[in-house]
C-alpha positions as semicolon CSV with decimal commas, in nm:
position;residue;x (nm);y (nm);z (nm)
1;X;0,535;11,166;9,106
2;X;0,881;11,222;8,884
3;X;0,769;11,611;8,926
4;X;0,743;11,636;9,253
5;X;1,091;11,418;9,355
6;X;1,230;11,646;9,083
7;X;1,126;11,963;9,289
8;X;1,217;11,813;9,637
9;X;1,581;11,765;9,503
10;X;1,576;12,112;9,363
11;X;1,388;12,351;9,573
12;X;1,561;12,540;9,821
13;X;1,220;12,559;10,030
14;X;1,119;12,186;10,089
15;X;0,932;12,222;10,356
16;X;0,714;12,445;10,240
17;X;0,622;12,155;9,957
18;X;0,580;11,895;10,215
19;X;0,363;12,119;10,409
20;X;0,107;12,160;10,097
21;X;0,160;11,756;10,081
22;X;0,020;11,742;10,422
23;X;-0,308;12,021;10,368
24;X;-0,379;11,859;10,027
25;X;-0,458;11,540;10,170
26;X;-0,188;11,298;9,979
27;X;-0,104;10,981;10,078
28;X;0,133;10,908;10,305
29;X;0,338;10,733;10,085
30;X;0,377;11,027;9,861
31;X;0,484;11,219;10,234
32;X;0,714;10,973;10,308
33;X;0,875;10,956;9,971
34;X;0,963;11,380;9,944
35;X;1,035;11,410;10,275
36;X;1,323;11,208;10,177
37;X;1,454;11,469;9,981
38;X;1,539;11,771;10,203
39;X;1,778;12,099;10,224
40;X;2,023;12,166;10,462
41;X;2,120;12,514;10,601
42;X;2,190;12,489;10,938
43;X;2,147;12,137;11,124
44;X;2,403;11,917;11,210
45;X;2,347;11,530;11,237
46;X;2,487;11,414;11,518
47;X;2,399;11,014;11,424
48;X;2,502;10,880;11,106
49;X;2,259;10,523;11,173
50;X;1,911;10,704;11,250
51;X;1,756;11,040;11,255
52;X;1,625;11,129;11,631
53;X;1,226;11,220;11,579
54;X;1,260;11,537;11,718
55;X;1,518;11,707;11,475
56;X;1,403;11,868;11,126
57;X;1,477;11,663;10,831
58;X;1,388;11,940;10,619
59;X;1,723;12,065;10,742
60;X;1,941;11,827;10,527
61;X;2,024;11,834;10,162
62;X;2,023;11,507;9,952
63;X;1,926;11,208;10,155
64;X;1,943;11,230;10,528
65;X;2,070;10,923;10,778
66;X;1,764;10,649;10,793
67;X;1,528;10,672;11,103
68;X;1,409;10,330;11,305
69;X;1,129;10,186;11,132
70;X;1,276;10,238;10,729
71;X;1,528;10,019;10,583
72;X;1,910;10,076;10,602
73;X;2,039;10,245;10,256
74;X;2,293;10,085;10,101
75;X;2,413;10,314;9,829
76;X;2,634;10,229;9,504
77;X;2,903;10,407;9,339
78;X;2,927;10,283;8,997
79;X;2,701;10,113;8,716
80;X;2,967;9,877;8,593
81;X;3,010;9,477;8,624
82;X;3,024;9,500;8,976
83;X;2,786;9,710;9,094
84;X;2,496;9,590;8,864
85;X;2,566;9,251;8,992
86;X;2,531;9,344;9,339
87;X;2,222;9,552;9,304
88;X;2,094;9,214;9,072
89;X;2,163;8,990;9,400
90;X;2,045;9,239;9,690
91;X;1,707;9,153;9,887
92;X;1,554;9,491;9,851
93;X;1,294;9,320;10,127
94;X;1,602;9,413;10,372
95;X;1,741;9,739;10,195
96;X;1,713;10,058;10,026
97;X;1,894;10,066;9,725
98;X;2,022;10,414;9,609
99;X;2,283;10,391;9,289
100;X;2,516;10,689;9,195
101;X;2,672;10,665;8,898
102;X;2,737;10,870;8,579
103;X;2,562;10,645;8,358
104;X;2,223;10,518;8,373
105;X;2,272;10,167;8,215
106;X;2,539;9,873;8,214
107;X;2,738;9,841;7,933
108;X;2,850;9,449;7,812
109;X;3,176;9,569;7,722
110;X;3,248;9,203;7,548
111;X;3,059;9,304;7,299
112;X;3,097;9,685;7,264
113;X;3,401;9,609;6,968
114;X;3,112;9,474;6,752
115;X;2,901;9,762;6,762
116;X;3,208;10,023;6,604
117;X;3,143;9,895;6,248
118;X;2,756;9,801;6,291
119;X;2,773;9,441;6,365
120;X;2,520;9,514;6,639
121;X;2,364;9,815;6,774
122;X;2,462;10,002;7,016
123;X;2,153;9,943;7,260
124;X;2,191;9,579;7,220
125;X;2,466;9,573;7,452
126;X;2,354;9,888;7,687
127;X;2,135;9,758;8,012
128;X;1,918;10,055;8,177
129;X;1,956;10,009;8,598
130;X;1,593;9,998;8,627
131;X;1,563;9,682;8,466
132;X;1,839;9,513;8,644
133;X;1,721;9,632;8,989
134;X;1,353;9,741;8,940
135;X;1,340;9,859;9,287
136;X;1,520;10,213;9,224
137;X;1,214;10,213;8,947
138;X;0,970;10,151;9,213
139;X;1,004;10,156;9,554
140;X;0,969;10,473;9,759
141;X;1,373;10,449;9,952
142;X;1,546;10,341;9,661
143;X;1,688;10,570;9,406
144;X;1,936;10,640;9,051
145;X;2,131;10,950;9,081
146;X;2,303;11,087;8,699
147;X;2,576;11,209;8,950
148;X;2,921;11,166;9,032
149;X;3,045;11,083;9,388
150;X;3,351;11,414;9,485
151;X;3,405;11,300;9,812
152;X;3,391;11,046;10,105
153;X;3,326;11,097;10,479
154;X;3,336;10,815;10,630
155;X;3,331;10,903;10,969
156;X;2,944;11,107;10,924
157;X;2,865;10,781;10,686
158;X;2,798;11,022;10,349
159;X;2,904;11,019;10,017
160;X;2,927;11,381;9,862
161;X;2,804;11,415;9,474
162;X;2,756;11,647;9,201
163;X;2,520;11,612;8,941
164;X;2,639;11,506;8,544
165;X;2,510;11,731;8,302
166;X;2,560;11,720;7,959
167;X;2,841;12,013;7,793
168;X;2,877;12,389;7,924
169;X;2,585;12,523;7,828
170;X;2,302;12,327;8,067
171;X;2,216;12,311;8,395
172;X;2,462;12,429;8,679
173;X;2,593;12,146;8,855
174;X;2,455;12,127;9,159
175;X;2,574;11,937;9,492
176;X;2,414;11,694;9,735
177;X;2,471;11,430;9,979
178;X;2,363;11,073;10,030
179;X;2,400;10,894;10,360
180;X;2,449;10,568;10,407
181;X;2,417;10,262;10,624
182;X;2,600;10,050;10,394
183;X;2,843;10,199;10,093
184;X;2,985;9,928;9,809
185;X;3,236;10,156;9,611
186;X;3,244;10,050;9,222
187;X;3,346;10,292;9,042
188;X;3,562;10,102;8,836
189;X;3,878;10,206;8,665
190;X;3,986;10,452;8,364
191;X;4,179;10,350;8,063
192;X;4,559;10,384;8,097
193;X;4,783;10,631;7,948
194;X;5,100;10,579;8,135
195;X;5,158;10,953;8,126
196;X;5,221;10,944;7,703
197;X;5,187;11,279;7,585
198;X;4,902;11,366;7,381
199;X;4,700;11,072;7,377
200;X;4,388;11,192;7,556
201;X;4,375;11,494;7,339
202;X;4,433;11,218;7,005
203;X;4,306;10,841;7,106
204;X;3,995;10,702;7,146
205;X;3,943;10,474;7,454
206;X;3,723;10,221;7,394
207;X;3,525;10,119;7,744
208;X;3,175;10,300;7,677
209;X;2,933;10,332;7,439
210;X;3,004;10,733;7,353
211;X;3,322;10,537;7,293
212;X;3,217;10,308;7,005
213;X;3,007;10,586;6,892
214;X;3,301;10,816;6,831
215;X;3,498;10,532;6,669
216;X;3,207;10,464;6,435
217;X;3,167;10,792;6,321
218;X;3,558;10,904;6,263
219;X;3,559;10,528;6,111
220;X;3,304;10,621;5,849
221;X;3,396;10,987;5,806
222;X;3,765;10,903;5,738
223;X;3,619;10,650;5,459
224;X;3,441;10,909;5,281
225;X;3,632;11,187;5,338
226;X;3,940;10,932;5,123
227;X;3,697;10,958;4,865
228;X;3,699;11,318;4,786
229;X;3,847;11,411;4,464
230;X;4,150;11,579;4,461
231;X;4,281;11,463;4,784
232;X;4,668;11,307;4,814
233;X;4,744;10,996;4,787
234;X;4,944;11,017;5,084
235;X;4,673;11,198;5,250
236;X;4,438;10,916;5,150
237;X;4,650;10,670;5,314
238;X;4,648;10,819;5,652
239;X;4,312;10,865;5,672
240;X;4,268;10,504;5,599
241;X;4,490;10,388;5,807
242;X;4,356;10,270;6,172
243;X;4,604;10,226;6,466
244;X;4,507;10,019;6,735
245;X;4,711;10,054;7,066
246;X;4,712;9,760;7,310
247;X;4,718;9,390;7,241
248;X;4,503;9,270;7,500
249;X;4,176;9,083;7,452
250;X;3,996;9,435;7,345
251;X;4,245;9,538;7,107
252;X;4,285;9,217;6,950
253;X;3,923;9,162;6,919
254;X;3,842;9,521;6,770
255;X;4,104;9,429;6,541
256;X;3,957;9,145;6,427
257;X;3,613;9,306;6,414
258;X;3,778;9,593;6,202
259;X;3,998;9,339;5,961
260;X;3,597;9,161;5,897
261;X;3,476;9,521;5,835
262;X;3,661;9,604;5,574
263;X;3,672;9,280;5,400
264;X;3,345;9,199;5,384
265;X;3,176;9,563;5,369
266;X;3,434;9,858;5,268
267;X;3,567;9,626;4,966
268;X;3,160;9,589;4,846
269;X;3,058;9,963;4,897
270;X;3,404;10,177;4,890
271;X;3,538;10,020;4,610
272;X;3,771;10,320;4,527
273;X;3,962;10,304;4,844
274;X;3,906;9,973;4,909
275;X;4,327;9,870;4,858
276;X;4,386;10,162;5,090
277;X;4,272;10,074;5,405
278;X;4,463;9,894;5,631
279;X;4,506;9,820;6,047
280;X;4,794;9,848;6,257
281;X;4,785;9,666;6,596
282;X;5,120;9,791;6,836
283;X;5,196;9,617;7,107
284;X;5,512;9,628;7,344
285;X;5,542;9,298;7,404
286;X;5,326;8,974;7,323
287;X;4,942;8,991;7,248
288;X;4,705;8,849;7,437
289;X;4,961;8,722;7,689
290;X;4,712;8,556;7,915
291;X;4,695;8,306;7,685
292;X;4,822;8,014;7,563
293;X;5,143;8,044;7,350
294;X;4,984;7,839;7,081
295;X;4,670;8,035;7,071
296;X;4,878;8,354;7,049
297;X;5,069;8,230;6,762
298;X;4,769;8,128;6,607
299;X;4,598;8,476;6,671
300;X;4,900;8,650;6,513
301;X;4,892;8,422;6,198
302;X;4,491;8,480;6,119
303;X;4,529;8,842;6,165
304;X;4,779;8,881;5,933
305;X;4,608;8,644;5,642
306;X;4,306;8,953;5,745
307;X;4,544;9,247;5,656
308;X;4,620;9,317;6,036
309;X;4,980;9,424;6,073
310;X;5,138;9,383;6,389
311;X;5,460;9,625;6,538
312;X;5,574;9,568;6,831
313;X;5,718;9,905;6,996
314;X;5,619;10,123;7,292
315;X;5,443;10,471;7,181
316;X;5,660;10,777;7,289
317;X;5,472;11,036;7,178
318;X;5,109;11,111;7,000
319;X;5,035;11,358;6,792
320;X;4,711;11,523;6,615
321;X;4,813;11,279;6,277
322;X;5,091;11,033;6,346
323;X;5,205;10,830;6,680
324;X;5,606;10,818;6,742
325;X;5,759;10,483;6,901
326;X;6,035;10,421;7,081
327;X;6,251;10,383;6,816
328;X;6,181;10,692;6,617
329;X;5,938;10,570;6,357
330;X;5,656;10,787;6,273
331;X;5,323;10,595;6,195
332;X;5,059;10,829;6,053
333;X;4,677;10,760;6,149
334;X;4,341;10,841;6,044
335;X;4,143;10,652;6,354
336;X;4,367;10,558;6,636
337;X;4,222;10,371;6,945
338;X;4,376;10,300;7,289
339;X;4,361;9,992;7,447
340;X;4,649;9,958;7,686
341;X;4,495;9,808;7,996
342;X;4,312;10,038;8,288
343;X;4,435;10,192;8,590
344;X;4,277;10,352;8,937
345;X;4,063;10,654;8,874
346;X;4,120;11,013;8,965
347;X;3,837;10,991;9,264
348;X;3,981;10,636;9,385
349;X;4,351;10,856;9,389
350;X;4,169;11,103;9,581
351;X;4,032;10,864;9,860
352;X;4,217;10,856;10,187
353;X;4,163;10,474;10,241
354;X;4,488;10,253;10,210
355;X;4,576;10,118;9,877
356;X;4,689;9,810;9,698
357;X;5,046;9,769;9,537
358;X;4,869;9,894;9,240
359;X;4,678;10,201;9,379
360;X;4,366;10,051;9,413
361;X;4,138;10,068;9,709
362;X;4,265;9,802;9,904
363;X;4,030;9,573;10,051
364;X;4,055;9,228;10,243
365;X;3,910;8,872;10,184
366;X;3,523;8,999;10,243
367;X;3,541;9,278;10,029
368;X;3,572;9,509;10,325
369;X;3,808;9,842;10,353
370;X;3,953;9,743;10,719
371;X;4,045;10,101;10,792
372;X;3,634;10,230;10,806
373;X;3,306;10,140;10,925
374;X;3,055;9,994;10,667
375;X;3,270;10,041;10,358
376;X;3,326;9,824;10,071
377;X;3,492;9,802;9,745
378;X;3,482;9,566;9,455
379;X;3,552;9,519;9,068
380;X;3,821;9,673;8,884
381;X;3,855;10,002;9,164
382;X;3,960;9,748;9,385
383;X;4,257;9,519;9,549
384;X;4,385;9,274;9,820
385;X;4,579;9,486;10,081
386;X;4,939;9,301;10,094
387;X;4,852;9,228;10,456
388;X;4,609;8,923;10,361
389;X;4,880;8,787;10,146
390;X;4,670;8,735;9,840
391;X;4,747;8,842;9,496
392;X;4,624;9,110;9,277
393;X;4,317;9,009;9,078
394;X;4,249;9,117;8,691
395;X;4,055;9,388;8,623
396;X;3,787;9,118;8,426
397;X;3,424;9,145;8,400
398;X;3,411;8,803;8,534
399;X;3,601;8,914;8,844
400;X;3,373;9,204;8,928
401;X;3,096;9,008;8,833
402;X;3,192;8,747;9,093
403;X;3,278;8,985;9,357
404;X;2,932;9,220;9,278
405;X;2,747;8,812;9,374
406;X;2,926;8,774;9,649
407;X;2,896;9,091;9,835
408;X;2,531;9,064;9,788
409;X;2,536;8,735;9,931
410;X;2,730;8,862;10,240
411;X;2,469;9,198;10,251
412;X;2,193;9,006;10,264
413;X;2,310;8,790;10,529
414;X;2,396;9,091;10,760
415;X;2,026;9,220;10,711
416;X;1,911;8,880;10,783
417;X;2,127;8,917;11,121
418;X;2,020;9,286;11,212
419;X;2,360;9,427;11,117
420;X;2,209;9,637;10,822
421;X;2,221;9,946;10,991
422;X;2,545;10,170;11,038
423;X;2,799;10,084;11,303
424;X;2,587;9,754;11,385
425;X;2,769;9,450;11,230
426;X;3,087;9,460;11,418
427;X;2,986;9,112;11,599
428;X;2,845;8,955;11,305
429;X;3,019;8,631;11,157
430;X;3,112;8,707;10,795
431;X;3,115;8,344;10,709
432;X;3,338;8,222;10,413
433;X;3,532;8,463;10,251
434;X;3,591;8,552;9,854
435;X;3,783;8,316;9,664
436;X;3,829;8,344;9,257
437;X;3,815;8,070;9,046
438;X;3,910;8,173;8,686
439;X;3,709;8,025;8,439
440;X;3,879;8,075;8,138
441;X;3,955;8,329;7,871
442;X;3,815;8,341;7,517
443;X;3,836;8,626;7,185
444;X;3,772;8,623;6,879
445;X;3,988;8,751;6,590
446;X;3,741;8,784;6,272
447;X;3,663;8,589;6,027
448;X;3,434;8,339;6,185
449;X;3,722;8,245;6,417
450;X;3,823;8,297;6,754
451;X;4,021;8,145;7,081
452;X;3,886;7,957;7,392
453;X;4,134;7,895;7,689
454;X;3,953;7,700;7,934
455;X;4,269;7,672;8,172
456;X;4,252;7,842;8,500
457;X;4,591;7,951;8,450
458;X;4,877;7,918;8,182
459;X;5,043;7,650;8,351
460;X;4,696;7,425;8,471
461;X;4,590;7,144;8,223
462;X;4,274;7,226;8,056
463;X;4,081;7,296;7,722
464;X;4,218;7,548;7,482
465;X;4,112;7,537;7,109
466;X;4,092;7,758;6,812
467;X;3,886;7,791;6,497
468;X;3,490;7,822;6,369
469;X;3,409;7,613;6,678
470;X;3,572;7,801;6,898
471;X;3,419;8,082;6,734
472;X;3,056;7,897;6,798
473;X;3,180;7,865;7,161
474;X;3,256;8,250;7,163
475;X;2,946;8,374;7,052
476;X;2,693;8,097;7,250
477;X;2,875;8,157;7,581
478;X;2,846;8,549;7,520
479;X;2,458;8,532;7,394
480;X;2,371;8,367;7,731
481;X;2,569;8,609;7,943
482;X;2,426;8,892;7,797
483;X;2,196;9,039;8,154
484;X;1,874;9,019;8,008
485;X;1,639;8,799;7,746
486;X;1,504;9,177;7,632
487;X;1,910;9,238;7,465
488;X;1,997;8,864;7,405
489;X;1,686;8,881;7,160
490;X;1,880;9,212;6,973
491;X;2,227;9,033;7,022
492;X;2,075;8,754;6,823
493;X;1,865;8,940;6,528
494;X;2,191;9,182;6,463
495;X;2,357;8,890;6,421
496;X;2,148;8,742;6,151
497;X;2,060;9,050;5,985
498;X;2,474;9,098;5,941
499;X;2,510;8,759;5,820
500;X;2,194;8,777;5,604
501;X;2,253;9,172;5,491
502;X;2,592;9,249;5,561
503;X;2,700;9,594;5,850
504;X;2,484;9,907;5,854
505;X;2,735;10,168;5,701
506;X;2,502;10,436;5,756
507;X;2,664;10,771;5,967
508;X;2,429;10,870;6,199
């Protein structure tokens, strides 16, 4: 069966497969399914809800507009926080589910820090899709496409992609579309630069696995690499010396994870470099300023008993060795990662759908883009139009999270009311519309310590506490959120096999 959808997405003469389908005496079910798949020369859809029974599907490339008698589609752009929460939460009784999305797995970025310098694994915080929504495993309408989504029309209800493929010298990209009855963009957002010269040619983001990958390995090179004889002292230095840009709740936490590293493994196993090593954390203005001023004090102080030192300045320029700041100091760098905060992507730019103050696709209280038919946008690629007079939401897992449930919630509901289907839930009551509750903000900054702010904003009364137990509080709350039992088991041996054995140092 993976053959054959394979050659219906690939063959320029579908038909002709479908045809042997029919003499060979298949099942319908296998009909059905690559008939789903078909290439378009010539025909035009004139309906964007159903596919008259008279006109040749075999005329359309990618996934063609539903007929009467199959489920609407409702198709995904993105894999992130979001999205996988909404695919969790959708009754695939009422829908097709067909995700796009570059990667094939969710990635529990509050735990992707601990997996740069081998406190876990990298797999123990990656989710495949087909676990969190078996359908697109298993039933014959719902798909996973390794593609990116180039373009929007609205108007036919399609989404244009291109496949992903993997450096110059694979496959040819090549282009299809998907139409939908019901399209939830979450893409997400990309990691801030603020137009600073040089740093996507010279930083390391740190927002997907390849990401923490990279780190490790440039981590571990730079260590041995220190070690070579003959090498400068000064040289020695910068290689050794990490920069981290960006004193939010990442930075600070990778900080913290990197301060334990080399305490507790490079001082055992690189003992001739071992007073060499050392982390910079730069920051324009205070760290971690969501939370409490107490906490942050207390965040800077432990950090700097862990050999963290913290600059505040605003990077001017980055070069292939040192940063510059604002004030003309030159900080040289073996490792330096970038952690300033995200910002709309280049295909949420490229949309023609009004925007938030921020650039984001702006949406209103039920997650819908007013301006088109059938559209809607949540997690981090997302915002509150000014109109509805609500304010900008952070670009937190818990907030797409929230959203993803929600939007589920309110799919289901128009299935349940016959308003699945394109252009058919213009009448339908919406019900109660989003409202975020924050639910608190926690860290941790190494050495069996960490922060929990309970408050649902600076200013409300509520819990906030430091130390081992809020270090306990950290890690218990984070074991349970982790998607499924399968990666909560390998959150929960790496953890024991790092306290028992100390961090894999092994370059791989």
């Amino acid at each position: 069966m993976f053959m054959i959808k394979n050659l219906t997405r690939i063959s320029p003469n579908t038909s002709s497969i479908i045809t042997r389908f029919r003499n060979s005496g298949s099942s319908s079910s296998s009909y059905t399914l690559a008939s789903r798949f078909c290439t378009a020369q010539e025909t035009q859809i004139q309906s964007p809800a159903k596919i008259p029974n008279d006109v040749d599907r075999s005329q359309y490339s990618g996934l063609p507009p539903t007929r009467e008698g199959e489920k609407p589609r409702v198709v995904v752009l993105g894999s992130g926080w979001a999205g996988c929460r909404l695919m969790k939460g959708i009754d695939t009784n009422l829908y097709d589910v067909v995700c796009v999305s570059p990667r094939n797995h969710m990635v529990f970025t509050p735990l992707l820090a601990s997996t740069c310098v081998g406190t876990l694994e990298f797999r123990s915080v990656a989710e495949p899709i087909s676990r969190i929504q078996p359908a697109i495993s298993r039933e014959p309408g719902s798909f996973f496409f390794l593609a990116n989504c180039s373009r929007l029309d609205a108007d036919a209800h399609e989404v244009h992609c291109e496949t992903l493929t993997d450096g110059l010298n694979t496959l040819k990209p090549w282009k299809f579309k998907i139409a939908y009855d019901k399209l939830v963009i979450a893409s997400g957002a990309e990691a801030s630069t603020f137009g600073i010269h040089g740093v996507m040619e010279n930083a390391i983001f740190l927002r997907e696995v390849h990401h923490a990958q990279e780190i490790r390995r440039k981590l571990l090179l730079n260590l041995m690499l220190s070690d070579t004889p003959g090498i400068s002292k000064e040289e020695k230095r910068r290689l050794l010396h990490c920069v981290v840009v960006g004193g939010g709740p990442t930075g600070v936490e990778f900080s913290g994870e990197l301060s334990d590293f080399i305490m507790k493994d490079v001082r055992q196993r690189y003992a001739h470099v071992k007073d060499d090593i050392h982390v910079t954390l730069i920051e324009a203005r205070d760290i971690l300023s969501s939370f409490d001023d107490r906490l942050r004090r207390y965040a800077i102080k432990q950090l700097n008993k862990s050999g963290v030192r913290f600059v505040r300045g605003i990077v001017k320029d980055v070069q292939s060795q040192k940063l510059i700041l604002d004030d003309g100091t030159e900080v040289p760098y073996g490792l330096l990662v970038w952690s300033t905060g995200v910002g709309p992507s280049p295909f949420v730019r490229s949309l023609g759908l009004p925007k938030d103050p921020t650039g984001r696709i702006g949406i209103d209280e039920w997650m819908r883009v007013p301006s088109v038919q059938d559209v809607f946008a949540i997690g981090d690629c997302s915002g509150y139009l000014e109109t509805t007079g609500k304010p900008t939401l952070p670009a937190l897992a818990q907030v797409a999270e929230r959203e993803g449930k929600y939007l589920a919630n309110l799919l289901n509901a128009i299935g349940k009311a016959n308003g699945g289907r394109a252009n058919s839930a213009k009448e339908i009551e919406l019900g109660v519309p989003f409202v975020y509750k924050h639910l608190g903000s926690m860290a941790t900054i190494g050495r069996y310590k960490a922060l929990v702010d309970l408050r649902e904003s600076k200013d409300a009364k509520g819990i906030s506490m430091t130390g081992f137990v809020s270090w306990f509080i950290w890690r218990s709350a984070y074991l349970t959120r982790v998607i499924s039992w399968r990666n909560r088991f390998y959150v929960a041996i790496n953890w024991f096999t790092t306290f028992v054995f100390g961090r894999d140092i092994s370059r791989i």
